[in-house]
N, CA, C and O atoms as a GROMACS GRO file, in nm:
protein
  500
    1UNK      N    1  -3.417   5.721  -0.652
    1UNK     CA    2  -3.284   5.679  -0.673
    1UNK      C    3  -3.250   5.553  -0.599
    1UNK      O    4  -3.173   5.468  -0.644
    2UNK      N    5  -3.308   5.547  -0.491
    2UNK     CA    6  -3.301   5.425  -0.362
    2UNK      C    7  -3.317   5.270  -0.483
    2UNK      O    8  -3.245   5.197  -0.551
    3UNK      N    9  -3.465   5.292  -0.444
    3UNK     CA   10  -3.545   5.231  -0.574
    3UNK      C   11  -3.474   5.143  -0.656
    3UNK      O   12  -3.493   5.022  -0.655
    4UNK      N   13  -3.389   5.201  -0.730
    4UNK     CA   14  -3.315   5.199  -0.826
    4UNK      C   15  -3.176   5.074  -0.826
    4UNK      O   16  -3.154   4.971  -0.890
    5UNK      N   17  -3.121   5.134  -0.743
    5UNK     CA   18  -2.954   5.078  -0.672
    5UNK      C   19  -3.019   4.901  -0.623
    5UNK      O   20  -2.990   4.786  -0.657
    6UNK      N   21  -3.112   4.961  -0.535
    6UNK     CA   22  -3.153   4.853  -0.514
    6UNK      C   23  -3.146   4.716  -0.596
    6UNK      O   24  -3.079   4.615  -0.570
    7UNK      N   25  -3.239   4.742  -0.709
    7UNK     CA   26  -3.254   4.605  -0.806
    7UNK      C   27  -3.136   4.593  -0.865
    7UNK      O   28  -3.097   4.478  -0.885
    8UNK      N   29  -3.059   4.691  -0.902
    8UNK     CA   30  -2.979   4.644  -0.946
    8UNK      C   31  -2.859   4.571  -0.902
    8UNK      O   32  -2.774   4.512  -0.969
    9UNK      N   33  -2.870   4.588  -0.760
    9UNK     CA   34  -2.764   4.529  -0.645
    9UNK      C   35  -2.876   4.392  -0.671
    9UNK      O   36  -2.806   4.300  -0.714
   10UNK      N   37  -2.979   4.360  -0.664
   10UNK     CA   38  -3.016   4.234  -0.674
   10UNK      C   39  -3.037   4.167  -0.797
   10UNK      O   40  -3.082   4.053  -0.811
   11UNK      N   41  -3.008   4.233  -0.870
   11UNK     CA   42  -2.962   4.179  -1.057
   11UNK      C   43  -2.776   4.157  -1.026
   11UNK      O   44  -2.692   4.070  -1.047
   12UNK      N   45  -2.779   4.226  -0.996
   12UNK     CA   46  -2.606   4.173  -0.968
   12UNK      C   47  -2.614   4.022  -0.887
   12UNK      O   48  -2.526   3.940  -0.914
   13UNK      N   49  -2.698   3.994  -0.810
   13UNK     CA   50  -2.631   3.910  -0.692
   13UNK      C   51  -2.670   3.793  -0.753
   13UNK      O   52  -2.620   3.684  -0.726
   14UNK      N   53  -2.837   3.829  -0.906
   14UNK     CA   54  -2.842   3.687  -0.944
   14UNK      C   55  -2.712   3.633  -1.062
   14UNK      O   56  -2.685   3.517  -1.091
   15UNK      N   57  -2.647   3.760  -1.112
   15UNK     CA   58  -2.548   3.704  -1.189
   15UNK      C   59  -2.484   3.677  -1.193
   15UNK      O   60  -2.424   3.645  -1.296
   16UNK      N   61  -2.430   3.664  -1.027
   16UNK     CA   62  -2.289   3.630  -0.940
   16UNK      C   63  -2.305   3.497  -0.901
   16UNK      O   64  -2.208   3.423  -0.885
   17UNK      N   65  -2.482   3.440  -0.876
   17UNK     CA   66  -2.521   3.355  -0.850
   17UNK      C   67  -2.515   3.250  -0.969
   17UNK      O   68  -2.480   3.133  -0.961
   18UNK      N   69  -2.558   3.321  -1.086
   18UNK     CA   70  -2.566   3.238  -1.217
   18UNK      C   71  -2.415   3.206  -1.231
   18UNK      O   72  -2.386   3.094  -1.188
   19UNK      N   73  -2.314   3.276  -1.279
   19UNK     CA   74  -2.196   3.253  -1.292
   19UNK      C   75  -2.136   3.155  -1.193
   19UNK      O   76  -2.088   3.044  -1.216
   20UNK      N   77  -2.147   3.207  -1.102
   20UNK     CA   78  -2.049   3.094  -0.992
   20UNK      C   79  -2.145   2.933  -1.041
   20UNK      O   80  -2.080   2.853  -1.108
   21UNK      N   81  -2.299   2.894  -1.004
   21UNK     CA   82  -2.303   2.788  -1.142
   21UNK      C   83  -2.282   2.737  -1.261
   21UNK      O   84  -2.303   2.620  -1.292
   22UNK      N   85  -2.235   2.835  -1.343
   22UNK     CA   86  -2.180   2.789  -1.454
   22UNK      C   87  -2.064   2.755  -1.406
   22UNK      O   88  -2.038   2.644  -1.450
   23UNK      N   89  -1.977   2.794  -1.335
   23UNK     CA   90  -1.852   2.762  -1.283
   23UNK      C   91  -1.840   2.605  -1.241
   23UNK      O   92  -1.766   2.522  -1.293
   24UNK      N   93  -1.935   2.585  -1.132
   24UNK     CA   94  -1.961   2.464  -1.056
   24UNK      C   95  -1.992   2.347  -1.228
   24UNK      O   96  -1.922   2.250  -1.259
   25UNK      N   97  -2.086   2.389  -1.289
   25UNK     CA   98  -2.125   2.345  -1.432
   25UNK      C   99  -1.994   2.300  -1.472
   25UNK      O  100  -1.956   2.184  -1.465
   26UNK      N  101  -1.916   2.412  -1.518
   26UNK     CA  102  -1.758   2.372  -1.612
   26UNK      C  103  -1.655   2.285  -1.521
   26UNK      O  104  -1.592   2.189  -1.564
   27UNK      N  105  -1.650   2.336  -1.381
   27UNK     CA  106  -1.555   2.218  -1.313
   27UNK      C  107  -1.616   2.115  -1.304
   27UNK      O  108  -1.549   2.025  -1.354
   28UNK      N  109  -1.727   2.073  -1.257
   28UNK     CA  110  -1.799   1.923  -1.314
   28UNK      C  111  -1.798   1.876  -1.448
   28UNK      O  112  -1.850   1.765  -1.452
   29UNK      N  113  -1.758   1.919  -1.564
   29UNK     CA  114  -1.808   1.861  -1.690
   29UNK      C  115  -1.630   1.836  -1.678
   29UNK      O  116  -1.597   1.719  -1.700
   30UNK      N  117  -1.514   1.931  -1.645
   30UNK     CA  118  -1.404   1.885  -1.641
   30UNK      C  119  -1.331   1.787  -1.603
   30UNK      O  120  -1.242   1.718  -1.654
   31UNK      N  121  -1.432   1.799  -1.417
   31UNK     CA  122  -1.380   1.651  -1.381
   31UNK      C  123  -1.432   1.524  -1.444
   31UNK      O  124  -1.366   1.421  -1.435
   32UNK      N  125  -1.559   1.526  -1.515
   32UNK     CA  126  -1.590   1.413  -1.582
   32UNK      C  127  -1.502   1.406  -1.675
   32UNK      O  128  -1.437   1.302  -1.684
   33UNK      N  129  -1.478   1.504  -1.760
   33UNK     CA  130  -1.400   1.472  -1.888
   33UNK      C  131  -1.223   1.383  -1.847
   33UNK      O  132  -1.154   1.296  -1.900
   34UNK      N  133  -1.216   1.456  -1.745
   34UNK     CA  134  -1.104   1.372  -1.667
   34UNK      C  135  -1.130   1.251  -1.632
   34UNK      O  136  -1.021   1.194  -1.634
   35UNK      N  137  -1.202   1.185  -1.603
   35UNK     CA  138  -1.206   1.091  -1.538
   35UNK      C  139  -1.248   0.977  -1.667
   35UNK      O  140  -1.255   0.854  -1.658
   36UNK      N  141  -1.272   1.057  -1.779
   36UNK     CA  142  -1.334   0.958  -1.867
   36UNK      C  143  -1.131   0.960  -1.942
   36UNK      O  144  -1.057   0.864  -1.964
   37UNK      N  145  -1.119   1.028  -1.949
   37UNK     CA  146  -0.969   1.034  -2.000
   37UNK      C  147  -0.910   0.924  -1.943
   37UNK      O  148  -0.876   0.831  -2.017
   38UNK      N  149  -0.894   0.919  -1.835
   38UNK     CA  150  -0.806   0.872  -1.723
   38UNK      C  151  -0.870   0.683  -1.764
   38UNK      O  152  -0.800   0.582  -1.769
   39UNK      N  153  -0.968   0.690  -1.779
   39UNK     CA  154  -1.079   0.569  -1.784
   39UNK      C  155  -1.023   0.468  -1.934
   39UNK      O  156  -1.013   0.346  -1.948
   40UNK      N  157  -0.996   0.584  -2.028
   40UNK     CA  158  -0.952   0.534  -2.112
   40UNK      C  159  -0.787   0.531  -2.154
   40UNK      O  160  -0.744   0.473  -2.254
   41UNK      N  161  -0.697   0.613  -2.051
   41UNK     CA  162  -0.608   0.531  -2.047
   41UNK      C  163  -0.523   0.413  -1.956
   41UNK      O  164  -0.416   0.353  -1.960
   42UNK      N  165  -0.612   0.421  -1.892
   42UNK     CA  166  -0.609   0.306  -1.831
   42UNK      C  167  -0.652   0.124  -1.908
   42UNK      O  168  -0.616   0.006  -1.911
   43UNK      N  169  -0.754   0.225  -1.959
   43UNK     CA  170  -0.779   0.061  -2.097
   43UNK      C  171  -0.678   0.064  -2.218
   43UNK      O  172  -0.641  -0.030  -2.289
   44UNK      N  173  -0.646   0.185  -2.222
   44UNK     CA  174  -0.490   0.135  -2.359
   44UNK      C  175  -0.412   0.072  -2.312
   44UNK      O  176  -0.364  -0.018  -2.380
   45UNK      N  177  -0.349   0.100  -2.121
   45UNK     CA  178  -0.257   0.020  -2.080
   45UNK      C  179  -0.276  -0.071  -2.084
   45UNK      O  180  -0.182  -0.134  -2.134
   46UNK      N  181  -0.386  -0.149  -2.047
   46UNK     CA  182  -0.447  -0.280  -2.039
   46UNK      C  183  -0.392  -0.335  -2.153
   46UNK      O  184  -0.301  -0.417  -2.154
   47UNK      N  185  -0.460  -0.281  -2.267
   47UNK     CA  186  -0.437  -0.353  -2.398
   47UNK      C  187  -0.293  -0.376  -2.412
   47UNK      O  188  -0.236  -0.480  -2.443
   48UNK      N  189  -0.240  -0.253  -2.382
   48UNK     CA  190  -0.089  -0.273  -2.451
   48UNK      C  191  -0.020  -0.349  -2.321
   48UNK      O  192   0.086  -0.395  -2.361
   49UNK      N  193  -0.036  -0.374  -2.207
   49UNK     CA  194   0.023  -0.504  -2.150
   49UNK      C  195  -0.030  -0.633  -2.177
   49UNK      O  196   0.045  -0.731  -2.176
   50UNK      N  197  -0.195  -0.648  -2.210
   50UNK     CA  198  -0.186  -0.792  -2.281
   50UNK      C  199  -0.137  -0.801  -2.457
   50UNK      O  200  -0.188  -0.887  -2.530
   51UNK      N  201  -0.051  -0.718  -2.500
   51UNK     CA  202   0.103  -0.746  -2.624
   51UNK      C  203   0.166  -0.820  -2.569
   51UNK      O  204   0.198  -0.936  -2.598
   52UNK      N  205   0.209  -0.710  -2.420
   52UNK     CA  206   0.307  -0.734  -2.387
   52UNK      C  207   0.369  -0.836  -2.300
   52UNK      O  208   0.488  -0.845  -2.273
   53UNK      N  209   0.271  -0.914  -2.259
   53UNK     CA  210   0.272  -0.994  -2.174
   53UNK      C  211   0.234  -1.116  -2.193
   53UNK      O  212   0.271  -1.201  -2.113
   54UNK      N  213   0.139  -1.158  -2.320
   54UNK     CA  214   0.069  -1.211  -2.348
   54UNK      C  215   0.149  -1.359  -2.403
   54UNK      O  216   0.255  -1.321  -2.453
   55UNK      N  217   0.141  -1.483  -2.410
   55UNK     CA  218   0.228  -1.608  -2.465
   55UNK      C  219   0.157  -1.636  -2.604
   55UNK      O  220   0.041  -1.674  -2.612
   56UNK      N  221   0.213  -1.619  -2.679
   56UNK     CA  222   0.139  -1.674  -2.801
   56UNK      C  223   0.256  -1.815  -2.859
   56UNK      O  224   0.343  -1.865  -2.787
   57UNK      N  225   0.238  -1.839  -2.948
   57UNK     CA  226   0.322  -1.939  -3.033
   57UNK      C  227   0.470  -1.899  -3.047
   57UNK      O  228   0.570  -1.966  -3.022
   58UNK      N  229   0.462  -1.788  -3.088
   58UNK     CA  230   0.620  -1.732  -3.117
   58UNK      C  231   0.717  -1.750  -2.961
   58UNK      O  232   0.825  -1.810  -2.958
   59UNK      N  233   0.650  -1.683  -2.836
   59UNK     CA  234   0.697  -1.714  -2.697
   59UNK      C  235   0.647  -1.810  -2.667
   59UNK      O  236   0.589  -1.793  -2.560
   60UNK      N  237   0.636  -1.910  -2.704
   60UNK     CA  238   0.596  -2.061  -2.643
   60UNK      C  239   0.740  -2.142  -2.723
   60UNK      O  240   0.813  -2.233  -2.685
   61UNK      N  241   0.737  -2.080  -2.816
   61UNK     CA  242   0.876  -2.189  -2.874
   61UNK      C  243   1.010  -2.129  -2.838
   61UNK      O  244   1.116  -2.191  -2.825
   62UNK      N  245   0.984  -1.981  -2.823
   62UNK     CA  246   1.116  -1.897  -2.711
   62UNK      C  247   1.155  -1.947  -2.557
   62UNK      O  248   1.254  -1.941  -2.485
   63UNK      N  249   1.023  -2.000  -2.549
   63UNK     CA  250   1.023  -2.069  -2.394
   63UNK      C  251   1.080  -2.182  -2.392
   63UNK      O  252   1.172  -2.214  -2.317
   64UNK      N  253   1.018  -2.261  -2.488
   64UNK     CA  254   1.030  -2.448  -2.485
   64UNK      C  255   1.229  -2.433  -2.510
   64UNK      O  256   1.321  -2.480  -2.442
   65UNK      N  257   1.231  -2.354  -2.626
   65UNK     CA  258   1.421  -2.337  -2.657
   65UNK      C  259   1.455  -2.308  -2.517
   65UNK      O  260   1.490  -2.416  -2.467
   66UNK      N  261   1.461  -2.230  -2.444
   66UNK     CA  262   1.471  -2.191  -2.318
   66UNK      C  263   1.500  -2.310  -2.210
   66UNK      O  264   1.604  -2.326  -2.146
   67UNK      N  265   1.385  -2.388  -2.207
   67UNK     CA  266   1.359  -2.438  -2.104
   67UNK      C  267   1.459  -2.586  -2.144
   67UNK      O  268   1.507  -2.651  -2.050
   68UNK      N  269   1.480  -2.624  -2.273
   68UNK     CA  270   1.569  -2.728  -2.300
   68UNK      C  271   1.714  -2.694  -2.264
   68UNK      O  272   1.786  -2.793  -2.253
   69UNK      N  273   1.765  -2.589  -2.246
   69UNK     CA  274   1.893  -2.551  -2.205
   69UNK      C  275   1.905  -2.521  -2.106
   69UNK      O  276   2.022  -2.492  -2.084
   70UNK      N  277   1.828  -2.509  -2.004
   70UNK     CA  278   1.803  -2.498  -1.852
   70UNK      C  279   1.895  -2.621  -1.774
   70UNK      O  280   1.885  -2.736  -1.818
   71UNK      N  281   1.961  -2.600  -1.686
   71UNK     CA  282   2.002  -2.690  -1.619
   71UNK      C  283   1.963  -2.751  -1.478
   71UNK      O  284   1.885  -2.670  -1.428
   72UNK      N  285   1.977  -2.834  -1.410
   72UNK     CA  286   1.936  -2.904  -1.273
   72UNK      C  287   2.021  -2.848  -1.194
   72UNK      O  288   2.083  -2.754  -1.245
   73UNK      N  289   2.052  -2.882  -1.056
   73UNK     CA  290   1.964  -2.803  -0.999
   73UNK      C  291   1.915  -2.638  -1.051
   73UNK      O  292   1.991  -2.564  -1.114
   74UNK      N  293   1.803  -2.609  -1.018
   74UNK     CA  294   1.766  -2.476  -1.068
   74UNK      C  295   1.786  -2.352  -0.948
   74UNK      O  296   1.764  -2.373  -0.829
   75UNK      N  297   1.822  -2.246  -0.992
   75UNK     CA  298   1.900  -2.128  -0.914
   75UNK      C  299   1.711  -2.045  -0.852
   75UNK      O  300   1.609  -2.018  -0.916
   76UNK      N  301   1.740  -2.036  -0.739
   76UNK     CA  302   1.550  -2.019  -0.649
   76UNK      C  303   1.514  -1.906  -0.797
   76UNK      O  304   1.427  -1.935  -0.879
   77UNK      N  305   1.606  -1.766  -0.808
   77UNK     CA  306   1.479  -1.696  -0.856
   77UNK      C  307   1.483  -1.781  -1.006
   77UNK      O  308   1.365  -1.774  -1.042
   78UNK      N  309   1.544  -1.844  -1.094
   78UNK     CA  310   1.482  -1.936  -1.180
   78UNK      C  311   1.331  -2.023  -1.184
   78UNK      O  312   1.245  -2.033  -1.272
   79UNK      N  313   1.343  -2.082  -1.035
   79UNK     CA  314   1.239  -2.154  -1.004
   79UNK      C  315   1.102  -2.119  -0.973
   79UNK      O  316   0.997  -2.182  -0.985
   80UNK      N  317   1.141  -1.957  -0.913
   80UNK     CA  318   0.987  -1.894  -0.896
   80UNK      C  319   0.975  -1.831  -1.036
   80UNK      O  320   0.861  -1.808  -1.074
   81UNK      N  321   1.091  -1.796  -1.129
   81UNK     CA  322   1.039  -1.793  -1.243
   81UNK      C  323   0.954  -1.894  -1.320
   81UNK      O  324   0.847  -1.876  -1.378
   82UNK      N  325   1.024  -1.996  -1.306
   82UNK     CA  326   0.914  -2.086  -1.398
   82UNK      C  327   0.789  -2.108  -1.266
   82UNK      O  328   0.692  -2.174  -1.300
   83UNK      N  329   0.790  -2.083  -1.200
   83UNK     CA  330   0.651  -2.099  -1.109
   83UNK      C  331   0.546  -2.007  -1.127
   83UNK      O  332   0.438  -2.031  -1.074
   84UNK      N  333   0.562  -1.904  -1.195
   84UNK     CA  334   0.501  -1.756  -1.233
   84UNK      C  335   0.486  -1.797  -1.369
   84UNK      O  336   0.372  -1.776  -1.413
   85UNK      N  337   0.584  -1.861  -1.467
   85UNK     CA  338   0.546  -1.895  -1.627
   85UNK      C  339   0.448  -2.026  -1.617
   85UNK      O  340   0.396  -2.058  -1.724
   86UNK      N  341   0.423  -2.090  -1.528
   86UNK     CA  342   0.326  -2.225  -1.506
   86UNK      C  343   0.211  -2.133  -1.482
   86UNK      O  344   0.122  -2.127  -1.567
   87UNK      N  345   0.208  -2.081  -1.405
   87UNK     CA  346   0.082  -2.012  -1.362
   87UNK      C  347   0.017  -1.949  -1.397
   87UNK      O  348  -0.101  -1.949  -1.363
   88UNK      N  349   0.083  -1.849  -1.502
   88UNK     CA  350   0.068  -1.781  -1.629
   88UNK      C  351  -0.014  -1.868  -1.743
   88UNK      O  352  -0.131  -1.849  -1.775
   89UNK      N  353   0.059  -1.950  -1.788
   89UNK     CA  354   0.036  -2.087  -1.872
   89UNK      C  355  -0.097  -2.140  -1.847
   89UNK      O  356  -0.191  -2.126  -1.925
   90UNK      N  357  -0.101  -2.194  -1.750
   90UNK     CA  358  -0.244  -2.265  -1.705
   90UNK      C  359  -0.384  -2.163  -1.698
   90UNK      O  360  -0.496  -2.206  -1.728
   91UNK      N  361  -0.356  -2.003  -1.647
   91UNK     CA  362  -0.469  -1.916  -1.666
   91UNK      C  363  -0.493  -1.898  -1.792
   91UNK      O  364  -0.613  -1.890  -1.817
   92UNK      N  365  -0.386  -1.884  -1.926
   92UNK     CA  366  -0.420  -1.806  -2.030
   92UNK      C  367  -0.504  -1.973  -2.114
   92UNK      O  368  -0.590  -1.974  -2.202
   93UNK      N  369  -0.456  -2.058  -2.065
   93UNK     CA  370  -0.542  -2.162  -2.126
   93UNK      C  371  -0.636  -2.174  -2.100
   93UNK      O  372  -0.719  -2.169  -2.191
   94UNK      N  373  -0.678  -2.193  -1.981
   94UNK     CA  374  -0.834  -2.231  -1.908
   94UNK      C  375  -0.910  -2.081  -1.996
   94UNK      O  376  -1.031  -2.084  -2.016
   95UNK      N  377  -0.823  -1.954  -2.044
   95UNK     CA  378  -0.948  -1.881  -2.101
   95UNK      C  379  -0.981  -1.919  -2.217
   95UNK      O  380  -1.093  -1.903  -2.266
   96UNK      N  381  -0.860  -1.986  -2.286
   96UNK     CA  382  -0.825  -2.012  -2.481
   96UNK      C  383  -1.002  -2.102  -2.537
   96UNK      O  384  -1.036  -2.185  -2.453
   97UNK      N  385  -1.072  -2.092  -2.625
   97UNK     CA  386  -1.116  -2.205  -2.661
   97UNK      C  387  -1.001  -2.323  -2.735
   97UNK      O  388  -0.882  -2.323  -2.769
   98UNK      N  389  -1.162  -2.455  -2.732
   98UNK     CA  390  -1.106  -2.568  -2.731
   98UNK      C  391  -1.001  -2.611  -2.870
   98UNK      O  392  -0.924  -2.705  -2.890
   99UNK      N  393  -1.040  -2.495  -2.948
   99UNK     CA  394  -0.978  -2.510  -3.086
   99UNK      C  395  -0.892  -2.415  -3.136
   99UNK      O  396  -0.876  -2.387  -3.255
  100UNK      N  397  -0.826  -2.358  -3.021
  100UNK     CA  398  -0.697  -2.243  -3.020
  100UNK      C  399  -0.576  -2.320  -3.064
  100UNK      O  400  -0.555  -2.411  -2.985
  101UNK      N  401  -0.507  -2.317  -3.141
  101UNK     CA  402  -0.374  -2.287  -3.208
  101UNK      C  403  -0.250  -2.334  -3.090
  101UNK      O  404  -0.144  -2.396  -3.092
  102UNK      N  405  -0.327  -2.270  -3.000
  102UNK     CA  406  -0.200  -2.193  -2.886
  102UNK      C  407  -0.226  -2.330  -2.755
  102UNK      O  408  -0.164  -2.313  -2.651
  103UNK      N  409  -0.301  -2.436  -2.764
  103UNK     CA  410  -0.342  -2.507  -2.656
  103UNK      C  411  -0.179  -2.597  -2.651
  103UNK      O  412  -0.100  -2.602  -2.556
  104UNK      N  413  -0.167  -2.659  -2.780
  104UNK     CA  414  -0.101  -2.757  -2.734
  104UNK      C  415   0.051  -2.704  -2.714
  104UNK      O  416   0.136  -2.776  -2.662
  105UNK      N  417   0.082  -2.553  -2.767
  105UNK     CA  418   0.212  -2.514  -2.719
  105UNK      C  419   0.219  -2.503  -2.548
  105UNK      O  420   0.311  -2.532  -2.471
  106UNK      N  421   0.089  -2.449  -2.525
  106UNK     CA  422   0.108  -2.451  -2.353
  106UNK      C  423   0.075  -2.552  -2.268
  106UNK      O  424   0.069  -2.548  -2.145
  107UNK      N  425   0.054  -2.640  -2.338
  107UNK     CA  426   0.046  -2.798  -2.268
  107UNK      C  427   0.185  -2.851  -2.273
  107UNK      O  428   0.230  -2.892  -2.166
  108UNK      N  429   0.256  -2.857  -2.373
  108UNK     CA  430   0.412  -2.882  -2.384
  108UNK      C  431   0.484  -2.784  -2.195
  108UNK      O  432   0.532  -2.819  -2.088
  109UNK      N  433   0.445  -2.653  -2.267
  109UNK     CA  434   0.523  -2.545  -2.162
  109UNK      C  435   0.487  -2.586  -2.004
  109UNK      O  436   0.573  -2.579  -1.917
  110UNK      N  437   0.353  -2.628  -1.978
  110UNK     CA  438   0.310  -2.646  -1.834
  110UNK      C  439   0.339  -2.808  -1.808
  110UNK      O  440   0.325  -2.874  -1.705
  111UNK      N  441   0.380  -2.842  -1.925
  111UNK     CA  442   0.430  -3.020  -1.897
  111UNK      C  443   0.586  -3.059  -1.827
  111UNK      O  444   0.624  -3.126  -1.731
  112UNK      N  445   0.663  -2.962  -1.949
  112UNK     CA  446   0.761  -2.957  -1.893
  112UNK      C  447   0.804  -2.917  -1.748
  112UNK      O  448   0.876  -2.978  -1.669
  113UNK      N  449   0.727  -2.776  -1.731
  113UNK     CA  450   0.766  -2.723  -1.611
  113UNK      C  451   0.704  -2.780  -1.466
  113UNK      O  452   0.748  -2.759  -1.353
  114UNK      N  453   0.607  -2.846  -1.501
  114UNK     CA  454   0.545  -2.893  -1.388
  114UNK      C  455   0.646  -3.039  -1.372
  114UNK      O  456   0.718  -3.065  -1.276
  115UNK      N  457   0.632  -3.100  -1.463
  115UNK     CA  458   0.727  -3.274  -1.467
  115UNK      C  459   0.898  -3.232  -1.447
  115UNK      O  460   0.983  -3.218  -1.359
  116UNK      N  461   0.885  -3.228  -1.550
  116UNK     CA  462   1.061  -3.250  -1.571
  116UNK      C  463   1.124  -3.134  -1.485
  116UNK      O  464   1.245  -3.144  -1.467
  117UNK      N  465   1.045  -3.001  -1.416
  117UNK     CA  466   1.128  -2.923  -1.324
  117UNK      C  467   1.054  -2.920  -1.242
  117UNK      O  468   1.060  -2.800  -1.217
  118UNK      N  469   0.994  -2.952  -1.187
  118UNK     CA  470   0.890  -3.025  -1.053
  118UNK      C  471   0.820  -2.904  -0.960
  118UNK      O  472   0.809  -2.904  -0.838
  119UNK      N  473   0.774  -2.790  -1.065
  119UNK     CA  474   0.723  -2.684  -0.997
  119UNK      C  475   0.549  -2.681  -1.009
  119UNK      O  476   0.461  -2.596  -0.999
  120UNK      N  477   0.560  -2.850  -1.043
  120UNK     CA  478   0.376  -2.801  -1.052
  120UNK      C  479   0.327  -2.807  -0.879
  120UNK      O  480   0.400  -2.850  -0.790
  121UNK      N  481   0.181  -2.749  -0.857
  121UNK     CA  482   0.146  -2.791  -0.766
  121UNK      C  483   0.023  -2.837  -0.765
  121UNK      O  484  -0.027  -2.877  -0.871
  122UNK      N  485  -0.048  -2.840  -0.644
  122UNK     CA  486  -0.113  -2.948  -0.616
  122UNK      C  487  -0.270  -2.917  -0.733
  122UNK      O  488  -0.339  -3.008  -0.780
  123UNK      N  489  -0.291  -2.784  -0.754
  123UNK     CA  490  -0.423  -2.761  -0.833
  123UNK      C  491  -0.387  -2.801  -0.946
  123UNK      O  492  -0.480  -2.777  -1.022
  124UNK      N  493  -0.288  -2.857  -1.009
  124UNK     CA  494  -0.245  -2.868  -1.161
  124UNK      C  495  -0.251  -3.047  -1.183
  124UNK      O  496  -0.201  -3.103  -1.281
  125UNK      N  497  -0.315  -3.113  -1.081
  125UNK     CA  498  -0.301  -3.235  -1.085
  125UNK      C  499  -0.416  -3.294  -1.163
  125UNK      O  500  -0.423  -3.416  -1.180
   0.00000   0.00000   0.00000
C-alpha cells in the first residue's frame, strides 16, 4: 500500500510541476502578446500624429494667409510660435526629396518667418 501512495504523491508533484510551467508558458506568451500590442499602438499613434501634425500644401497656404495678417511688434508666445513653425519647416524639408510639391511652399513659410519676422537663427543661414 506504502508502495503505492508513494508514486503517486510523485506523479502528483510532476503535474504540479508541469502545470505551474504551462502557467509560467501562458504568462510569458501574454506578456509578449502585450507588449507586441502596446508596440503597435504606439505605431498607429505615430502615424496618426504625422496627419496630424504634418505641413502639407493645404497648411502651408493656411500659414502664409496667417502670417500676412500678423502684425509687428509680435506678442513672445506668437514669436516662439513661429520659432517652433520655422523649425518644424526646415526639418520636414531637409527630409522632402528634391522634387516634392511641398518644397517651395516651405521655402516661402521659412522665408517669411526667418526675414520679414526675424526669428531665423544662426543654423538657417
Amino acid at each position: 500500500g506504502e508502495g503505492e501512495g508513494e508514486g503517486e504523491g510523485e506523479g502528483e508533484g510532476v503535474r504540479r510541476k508541469n502545470k505551474k510551467r504551462g502557467e509560467k508558458e501562458k504568462k510569458r506568451e501574454r506578456e509578449e502578446k502585450g507588449g507586441e500590442e502596446k508596440k503597435r499602438e504606439r505605431e498607429e499613434k505615430r502615424e496618426r500624429d504625422k496627419e496630424r501634425y504634418c505641413l502639407n500644401e493645404r497648411s502651408c497656404q493656411w500659414l502664409y494667409g496667417w502670417l500676412i495678417v500678423l502684425e509687428l511688434p509680435l506678442m513672445p508666445d506668437t514669436s516662439a510660435s513661429l520659432s517652433h513653425i520655422l523649425r518644424l519647416s526646415v526639418k520636414i524639408r531637409s527630409k522632402l526629396e528634391k522634387e516634392s510639391k511641398l518644397i517651395p511652399h516651405l521655402n516661402t513659410i521659412i522665408t517669411l518667418i526667418a526675414k520679414f519676422f526675424g526669428q531665423a537663427e544662426p543654423s538657417f543661414s
